[in-house]
C-alpha positions as CSV (number, residue, x, y, z in Angstrom):
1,X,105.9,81.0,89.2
2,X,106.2,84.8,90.2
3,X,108.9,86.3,90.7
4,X,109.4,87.9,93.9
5,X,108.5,92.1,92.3
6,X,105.4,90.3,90.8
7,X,104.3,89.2,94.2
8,X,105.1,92.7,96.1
9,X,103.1,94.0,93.4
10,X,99.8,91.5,93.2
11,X,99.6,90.8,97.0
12,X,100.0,94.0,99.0
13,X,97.2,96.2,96.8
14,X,99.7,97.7,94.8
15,X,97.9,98.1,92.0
16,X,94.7,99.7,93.5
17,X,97.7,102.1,95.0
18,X,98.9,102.9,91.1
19,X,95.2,103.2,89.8
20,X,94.4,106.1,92.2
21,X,97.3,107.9,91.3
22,X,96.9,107.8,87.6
23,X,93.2,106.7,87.2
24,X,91.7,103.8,85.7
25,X,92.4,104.5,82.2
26,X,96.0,105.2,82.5
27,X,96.9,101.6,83.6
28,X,98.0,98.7,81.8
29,X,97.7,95.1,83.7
30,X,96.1,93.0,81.3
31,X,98.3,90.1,80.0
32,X,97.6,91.0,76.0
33,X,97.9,94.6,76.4
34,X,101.3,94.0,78.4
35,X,102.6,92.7,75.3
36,X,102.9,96.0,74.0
37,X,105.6,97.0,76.0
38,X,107.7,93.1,76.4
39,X,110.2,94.9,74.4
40,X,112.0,97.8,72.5
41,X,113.6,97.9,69.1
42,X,115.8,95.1,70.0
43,X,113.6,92.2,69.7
44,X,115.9,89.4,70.6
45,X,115.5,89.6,74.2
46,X,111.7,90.5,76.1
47,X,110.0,90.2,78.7
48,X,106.7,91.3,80.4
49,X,106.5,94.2,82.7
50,X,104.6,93.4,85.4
51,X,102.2,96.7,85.3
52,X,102.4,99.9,82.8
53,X,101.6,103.0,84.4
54,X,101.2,105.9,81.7
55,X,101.4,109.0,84.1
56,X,100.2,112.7,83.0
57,X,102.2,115.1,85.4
58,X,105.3,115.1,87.1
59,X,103.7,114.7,90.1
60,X,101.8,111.6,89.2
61,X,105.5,110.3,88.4
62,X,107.2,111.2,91.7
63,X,104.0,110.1,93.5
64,X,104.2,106.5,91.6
65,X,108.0,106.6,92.1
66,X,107.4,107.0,95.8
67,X,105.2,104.0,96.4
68,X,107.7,102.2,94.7
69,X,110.6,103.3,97.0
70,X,108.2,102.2,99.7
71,X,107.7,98.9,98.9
72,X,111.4,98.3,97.0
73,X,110.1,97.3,93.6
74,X,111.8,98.4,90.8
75,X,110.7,100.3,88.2
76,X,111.3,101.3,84.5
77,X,111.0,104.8,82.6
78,X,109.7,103.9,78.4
79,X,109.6,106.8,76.3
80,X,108.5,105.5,72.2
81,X,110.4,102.1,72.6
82,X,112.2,103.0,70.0
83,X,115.4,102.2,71.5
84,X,117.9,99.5,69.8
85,X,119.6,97.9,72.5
86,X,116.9,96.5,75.0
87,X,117.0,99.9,77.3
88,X,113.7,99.8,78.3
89,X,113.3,95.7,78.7
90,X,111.5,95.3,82.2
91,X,114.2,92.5,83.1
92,X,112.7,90.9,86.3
93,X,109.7,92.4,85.9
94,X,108.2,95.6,87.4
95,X,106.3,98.9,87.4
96,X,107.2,100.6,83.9
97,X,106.6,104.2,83.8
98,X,105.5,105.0,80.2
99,X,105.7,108.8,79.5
100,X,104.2,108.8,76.1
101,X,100.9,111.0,77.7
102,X,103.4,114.1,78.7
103,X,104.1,114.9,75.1
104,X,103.2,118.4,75.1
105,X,105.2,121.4,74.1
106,X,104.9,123.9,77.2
107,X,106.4,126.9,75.8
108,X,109.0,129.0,73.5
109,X,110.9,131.3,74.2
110,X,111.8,132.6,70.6
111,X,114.1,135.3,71.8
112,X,116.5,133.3,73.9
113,X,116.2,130.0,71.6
114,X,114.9,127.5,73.7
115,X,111.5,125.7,74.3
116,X,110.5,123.8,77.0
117,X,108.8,120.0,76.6
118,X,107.5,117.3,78.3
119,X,109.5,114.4,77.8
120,X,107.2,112.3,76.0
121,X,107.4,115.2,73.2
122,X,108.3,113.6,69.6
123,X,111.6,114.8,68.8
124,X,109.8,116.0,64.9
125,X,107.1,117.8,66.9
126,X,109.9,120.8,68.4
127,X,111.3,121.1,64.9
128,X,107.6,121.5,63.1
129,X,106.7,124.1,66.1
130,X,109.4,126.3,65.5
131,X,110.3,126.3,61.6
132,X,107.6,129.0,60.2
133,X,110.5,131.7,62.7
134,X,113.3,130.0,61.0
135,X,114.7,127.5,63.8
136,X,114.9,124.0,64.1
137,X,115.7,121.0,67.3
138,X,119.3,120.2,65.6
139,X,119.3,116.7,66.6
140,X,117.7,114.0,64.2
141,X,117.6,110.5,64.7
142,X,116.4,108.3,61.9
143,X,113.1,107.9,64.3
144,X,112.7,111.4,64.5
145,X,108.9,110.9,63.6
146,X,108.3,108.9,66.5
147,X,111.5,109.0,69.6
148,X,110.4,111.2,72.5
149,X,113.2,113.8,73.8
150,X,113.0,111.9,77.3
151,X,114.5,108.9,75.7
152,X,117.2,111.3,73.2
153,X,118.1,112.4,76.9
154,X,118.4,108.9,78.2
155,X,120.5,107.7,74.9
156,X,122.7,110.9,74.0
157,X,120.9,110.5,70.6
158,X,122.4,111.8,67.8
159,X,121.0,111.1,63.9
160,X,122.8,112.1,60.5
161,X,123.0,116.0,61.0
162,X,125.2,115.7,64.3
163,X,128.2,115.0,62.3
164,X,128.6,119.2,62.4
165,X,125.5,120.2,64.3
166,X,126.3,117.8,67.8
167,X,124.1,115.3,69.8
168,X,121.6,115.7,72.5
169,X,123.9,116.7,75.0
170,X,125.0,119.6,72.4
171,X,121.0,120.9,72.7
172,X,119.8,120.1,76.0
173,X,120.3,123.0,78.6
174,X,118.6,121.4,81.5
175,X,115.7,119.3,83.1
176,X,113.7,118.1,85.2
177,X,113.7,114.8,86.7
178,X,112.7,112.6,89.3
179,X,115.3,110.6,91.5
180,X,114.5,107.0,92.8
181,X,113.2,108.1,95.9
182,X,110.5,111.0,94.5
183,X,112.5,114.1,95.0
184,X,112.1,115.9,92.0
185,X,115.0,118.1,90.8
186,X,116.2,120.3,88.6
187,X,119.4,119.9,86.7
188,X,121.0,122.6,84.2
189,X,120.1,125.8,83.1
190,X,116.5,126.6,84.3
191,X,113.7,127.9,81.6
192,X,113.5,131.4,83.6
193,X,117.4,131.4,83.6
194,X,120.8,131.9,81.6
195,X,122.9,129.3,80.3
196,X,125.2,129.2,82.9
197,X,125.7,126.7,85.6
198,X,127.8,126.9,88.3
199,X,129.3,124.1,89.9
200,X,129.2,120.1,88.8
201,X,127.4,119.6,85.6
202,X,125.3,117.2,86.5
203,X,122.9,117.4,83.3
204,X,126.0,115.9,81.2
205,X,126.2,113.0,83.8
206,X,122.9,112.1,83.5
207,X,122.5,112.7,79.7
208,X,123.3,108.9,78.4
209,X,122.8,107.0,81.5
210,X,120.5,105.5,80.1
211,X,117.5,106.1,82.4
212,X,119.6,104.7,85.3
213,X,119.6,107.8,87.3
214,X,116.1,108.8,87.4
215,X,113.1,109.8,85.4
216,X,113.5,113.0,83.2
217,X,109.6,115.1,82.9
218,X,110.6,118.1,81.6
219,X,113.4,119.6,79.3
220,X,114.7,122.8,78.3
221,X,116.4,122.3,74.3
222,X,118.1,124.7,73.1
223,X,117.0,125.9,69.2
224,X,119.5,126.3,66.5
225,X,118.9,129.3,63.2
226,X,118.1,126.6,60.5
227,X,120.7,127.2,57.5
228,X,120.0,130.0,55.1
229,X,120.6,126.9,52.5
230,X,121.7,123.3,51.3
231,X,123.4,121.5,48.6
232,X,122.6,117.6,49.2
233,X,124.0,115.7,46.7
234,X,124.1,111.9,45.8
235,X,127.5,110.3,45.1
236,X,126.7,107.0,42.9
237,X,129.9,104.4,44.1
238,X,131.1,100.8,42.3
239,X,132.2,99.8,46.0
240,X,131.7,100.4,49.7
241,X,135.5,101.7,49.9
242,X,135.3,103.8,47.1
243,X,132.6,105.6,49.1
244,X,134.7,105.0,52.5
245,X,137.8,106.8,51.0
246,X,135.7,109.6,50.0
247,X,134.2,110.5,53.3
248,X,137.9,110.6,54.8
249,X,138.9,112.6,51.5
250,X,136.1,115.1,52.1
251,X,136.9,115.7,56.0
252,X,140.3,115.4,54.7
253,X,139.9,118.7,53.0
254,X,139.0,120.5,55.6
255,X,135.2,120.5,55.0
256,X,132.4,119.1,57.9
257,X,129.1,118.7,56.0
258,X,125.7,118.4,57.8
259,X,125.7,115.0,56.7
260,X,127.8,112.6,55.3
261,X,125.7,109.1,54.8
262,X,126.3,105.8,53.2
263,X,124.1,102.9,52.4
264,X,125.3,100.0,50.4
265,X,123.7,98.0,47.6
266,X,121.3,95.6,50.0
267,X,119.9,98.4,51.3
268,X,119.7,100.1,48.3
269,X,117.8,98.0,46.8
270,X,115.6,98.1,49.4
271,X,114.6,101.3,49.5
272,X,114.1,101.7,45.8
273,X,111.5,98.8,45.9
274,X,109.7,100.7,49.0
275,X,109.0,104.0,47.8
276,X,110.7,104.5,44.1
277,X,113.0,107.5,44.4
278,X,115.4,106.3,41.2
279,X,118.5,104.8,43.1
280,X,120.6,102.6,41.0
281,X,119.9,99.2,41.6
282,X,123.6,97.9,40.4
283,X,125.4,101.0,42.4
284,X,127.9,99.2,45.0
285,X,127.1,101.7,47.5
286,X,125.7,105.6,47.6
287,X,127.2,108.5,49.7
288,X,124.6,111.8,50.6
289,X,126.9,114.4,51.0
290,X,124.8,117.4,52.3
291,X,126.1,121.0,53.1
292,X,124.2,123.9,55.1
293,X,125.3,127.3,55.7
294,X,125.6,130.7,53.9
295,X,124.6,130.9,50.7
296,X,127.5,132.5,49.9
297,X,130.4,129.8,48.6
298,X,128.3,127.2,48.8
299,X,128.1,126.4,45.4
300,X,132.0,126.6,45.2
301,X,131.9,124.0,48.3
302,X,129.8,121.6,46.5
303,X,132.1,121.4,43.4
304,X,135.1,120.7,45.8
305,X,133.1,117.7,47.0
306,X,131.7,116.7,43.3
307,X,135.4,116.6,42.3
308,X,136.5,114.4,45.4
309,X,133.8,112.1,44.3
310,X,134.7,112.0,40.4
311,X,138.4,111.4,41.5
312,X,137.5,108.2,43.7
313,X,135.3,106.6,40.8
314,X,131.9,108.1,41.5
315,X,129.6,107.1,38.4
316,X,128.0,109.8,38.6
317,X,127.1,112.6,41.5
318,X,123.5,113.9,41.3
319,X,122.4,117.4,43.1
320,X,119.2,117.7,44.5
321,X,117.6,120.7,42.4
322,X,114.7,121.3,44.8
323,X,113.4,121.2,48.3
324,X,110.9,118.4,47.8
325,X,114.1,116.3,45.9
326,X,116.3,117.0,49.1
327,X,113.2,115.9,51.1
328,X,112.7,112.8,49.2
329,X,116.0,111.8,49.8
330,X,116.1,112.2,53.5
331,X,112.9,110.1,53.8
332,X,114.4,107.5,52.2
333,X,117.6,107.4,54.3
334,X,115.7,107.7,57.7
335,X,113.4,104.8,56.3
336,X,116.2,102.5,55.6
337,X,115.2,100.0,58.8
338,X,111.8,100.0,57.7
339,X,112.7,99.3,54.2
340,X,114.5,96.3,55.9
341,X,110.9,94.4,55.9
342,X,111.2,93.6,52.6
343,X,114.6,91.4,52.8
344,X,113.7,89.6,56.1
345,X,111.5,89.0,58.8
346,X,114.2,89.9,61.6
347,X,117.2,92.2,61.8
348,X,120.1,92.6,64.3
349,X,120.8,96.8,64.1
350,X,124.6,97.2,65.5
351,X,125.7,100.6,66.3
352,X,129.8,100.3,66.6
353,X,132.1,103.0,65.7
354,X,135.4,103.0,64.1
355,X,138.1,105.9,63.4
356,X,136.9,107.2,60.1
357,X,140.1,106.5,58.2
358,X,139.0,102.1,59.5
359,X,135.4,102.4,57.3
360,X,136.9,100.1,54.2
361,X,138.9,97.9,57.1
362,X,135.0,97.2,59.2
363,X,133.0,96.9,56.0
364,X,135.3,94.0,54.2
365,X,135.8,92.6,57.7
366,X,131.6,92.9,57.7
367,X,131.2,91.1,54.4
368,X,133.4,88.4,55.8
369,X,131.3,88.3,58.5
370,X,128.3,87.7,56.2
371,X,130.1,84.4,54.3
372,X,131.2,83.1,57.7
373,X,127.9,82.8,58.8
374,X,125.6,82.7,55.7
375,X,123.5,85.7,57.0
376,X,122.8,88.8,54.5
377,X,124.3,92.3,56.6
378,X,123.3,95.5,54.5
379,X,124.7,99.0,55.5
380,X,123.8,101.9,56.3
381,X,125.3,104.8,58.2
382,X,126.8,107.6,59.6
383,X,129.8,107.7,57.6
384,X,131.2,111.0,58.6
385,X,131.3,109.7,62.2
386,X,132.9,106.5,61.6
387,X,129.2,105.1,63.4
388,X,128.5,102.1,61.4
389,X,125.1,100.1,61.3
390,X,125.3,97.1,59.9
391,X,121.9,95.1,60.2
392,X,122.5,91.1,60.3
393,X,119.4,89.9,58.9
394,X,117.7,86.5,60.4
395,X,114.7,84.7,60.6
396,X,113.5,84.3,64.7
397,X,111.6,80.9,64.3
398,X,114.9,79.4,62.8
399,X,117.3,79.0,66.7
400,X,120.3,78.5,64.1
401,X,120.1,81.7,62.4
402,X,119.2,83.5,65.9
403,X,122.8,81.9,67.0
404,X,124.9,82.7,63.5
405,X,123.0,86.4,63.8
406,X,124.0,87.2,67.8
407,X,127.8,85.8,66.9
408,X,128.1,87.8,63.4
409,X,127.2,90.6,65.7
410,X,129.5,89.9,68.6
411,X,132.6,89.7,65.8
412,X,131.6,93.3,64.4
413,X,131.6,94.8,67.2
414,X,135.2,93.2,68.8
415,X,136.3,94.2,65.4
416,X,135.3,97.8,66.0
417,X,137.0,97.9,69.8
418,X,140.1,96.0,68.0
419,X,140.5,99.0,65.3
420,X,140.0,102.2,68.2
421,X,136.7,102.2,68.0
422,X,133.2,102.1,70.4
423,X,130.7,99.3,70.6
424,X,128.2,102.2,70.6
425,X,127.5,105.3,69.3
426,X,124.2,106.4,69.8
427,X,121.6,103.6,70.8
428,X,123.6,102.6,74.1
429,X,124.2,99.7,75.8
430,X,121.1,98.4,77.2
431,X,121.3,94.6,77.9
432,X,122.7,94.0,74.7
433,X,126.1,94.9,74.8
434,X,126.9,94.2,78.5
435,X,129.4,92.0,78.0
436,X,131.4,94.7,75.9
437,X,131.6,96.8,78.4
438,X,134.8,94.5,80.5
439,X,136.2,94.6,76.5
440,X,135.8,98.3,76.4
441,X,136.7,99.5,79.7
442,X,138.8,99.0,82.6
443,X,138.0,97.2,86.4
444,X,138.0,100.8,87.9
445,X,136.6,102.3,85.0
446,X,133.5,100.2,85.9
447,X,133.1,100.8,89.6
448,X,133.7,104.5,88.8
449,X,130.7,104.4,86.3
450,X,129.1,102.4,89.2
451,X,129.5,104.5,92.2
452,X,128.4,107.3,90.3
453,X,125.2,105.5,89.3
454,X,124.6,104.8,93.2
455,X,124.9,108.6,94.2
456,X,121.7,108.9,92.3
457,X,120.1,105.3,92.7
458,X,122.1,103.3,95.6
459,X,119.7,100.4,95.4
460,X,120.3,100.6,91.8
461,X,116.1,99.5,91.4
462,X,115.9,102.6,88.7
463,X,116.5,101.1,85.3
464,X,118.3,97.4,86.7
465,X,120.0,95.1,84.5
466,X,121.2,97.2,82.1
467,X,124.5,98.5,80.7
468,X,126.9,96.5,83.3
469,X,128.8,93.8,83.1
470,X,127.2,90.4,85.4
471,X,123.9,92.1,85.3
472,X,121.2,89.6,85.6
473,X,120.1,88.7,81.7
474,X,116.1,87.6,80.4
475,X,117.1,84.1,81.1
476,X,118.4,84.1,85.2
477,X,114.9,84.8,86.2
478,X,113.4,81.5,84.5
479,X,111.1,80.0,85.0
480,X,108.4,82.5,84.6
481,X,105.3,82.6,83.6
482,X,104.7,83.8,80.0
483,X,102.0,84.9,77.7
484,X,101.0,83.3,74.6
485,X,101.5,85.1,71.3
């Protein structure tokens, strides 16, 4: 049975309408090819969109936004699928608007830091333009290699270096973007501009909404001076908390490092079976402390944070003594998930976030978490922000461990609002974590968030069925008809 989008779409020549705006070769209908796009990174819940389009210009996404307003169908902007909370899920079905064809670097403009992209632009590819003239696109998530800046935009990404260096928000001065009805706008500081805005900042609303608002084509980041130099050190722990209490002792001191990141032994373990870079296999947990800046007291810096380490047990603390070491290590940290493959077939990735001086309150509250319900959860995260990731590991094909997985989850992250915390820090709320949001906020905090949404999108058929609480779920639109595996 076909839902009612899939019969707007397959009965009134809709896609013959798509195909001459994006040509032949930039549309997706078959059944097997649809697959590629059911889901993001949160696996758990999928479904099929019911036509990809994969659009080269802005104006090929305003024009296919158009037909959609025409006809009421509802339609879903996909940068990498990378995302971790179901984002991009075509809930219902619909015209998803893949932008992973506008990935090109327009321009730099090397004397007033900035560069403008397409959206579809890997997040790695801004850095790797710009580094030979010393800058660097501060934000880093742990996909870095493959997210798109339209989706960091969507998201508020942030990564391990935002702990001093800031989120997306921090680097994006403006862009350009499509509304549900195919106006396109501008929003922010313009590339030919200054920084300056005057009147409602509307780029911050938008950054984080999760593609809710509209369809972002074109942004203007901003480009940071990469640090004259680092010291990135590895603190070797007997425990989780011992590694806990010295991220607050560090911040404690007055110090914000680029990074402070922890991974436990699970994931430890992990990674030293994948690619061999000499972690202790018996270590209870690791800590990367790593500080940028001035050359100049660095070194006196570093010792400051050696000692905190030797006076909360460290084994040992181990300094990377060149730039392929430090480089090593980072690969091996933003690897972690994909480490993961080795422990289990599946994995739940939470994203809560607790004050930092709460880390050894969420991780024994996580380990109980892990007897309760007989699942292994390995750690990693960003320590320095109180952003914890625990990953509940499960197997899909068994229903039980699917259950024990989505409730181990569901406790962490009450635990998280219960100590002060967030049910997100970075990787939103998609469908996921809708039912948080009545835990989180308030009855008028909601329709607040709500009427702003319908300023931009008052039929709300940008993005639907995400991030709100009674927002229709995979499940309210059975039965439907479904592809084999």
């Amino acid at each position: 049975m076909a839902s009612k989008t899939e019969d707007t779409i397959l009965t009134i020549g809709f896609i013959d309408q798509l195909r001459a705006i994006v040509g032949h070769a930039n549309l997706v209908t078959d059944a097997d090819e649809l697959l590629v796009y059911e889901c993001d990174a949160y696996t758990l819940e999928k479904f099929l969109p019911t036509v990809v389009a994969l659009p080269r210009t802005t104006e090929e996404v305003a024009a296919i936004v158009k037909l959609c307003a025409a006809h009421a169908v509802p339609f879903i902007p996909r940068g990498a699928g990378t995302s971790l909370s179901g984002t991009v899920l075509a809930v219902g079905g619909g015209v998803m608007i893949a932008l992973t064809r506008m990935n090109k670097i327009l321009s730099v403009d090397y004397r007033n830091r900035r560069a403008l992209v397409e959206a579809g632009c890997v997040n790695a590819w801004v850095t790797n333009e710009v580094k030979s003239r010393g800058l660097l696109y501060a934000p880093d998530p742990s996909s870095q290699p493959a997210c798109t800046i339209g989706g960091n935009v969507a998201t508020n990404s942030g990564g391990p270096h935002t702990l001093k260096h800031g989120v997306t928000t921090n680097h994006v001065l403006g862009f350009e973007m499509v509304l549900p009805d195919g106006e396109v706008v501008w929003l922010g500081a313009t590339p030919d501009g200054g920084e300056d805005v005057e009147g409602l900042d509307l780029r911050g609303v938008v950054i984080g909404s999760e593609g809710m608002f509209g369809i972002v084509t074109r942004v203007l980041v901003r480009l940071v001076r990469a640090p004259q130099t680092f010291k990135t050190m590895l603190g070797v722990f007997e425990t989780v908390e011992a590694a806990s209490q010295t991220v607050s002792d560090i911040i404690g001191a007055g110090m914000i490092p680029g990074a402070l990141e922890m991974m436990d032994q699970l994931i430890i373990q992990a990674l030293e079976a994948a690619y061999h870079f000499g972690f202790p296999l018996n270590a209870g947990a690791v800590l990367i402390v790593e500080l940028d800046g001035l050359a100049a007291g660095l070194e006196a810096q570093a010792q400051r944070v050696i000692g905190i380490c030797q006076r909360n047990g460290a084994r040992e603390v181990r300094v990377a003594k060149t730039d392929q070491e430090r480089a090593d290590l980072w690969k091996c940290r933003k690897r972690a998930f994909g480490a993961i493959g080795r422990l289990s077939p599946n994995f739940l990735t939470q994203d809560g976030v607790v004050p930092r001086s709460k880390l050894p309150v969420i991780m024994q509250f996580i380990r109980a978490c892990s007897e309760k319900y007989g699942l292994r959860i390995p750690n990693v995260f960003h320590a320095g922000d109180g952003n914890i990731h625990p990953l509940v590991l499960y197997d899909e094909r068994d229903a039980d461990q699917v259950r024990r997985a989505l409730a181990a989850g569901h406790d962490i992250l009450e635990k998280c609002v219960e100590l002060g915390g967030s049910v997100t820090g970075e990787h939103g709320i998609g469908v996921e974590k809708m039912d948080f949001m009545a835990k989180q906020f308030s009855k008028d905090d909601l329709e607040a968030m709500q009427m702003v949404r319908r300023v931009f999108d008052p039929a709300a058929r940008c993005n639907p069925h995400k991030m709100f609480p009674g927002s229709k779920r995979c499940g309210d639109f059975a039965p439907k008809k479904q592809v084999a595996a």
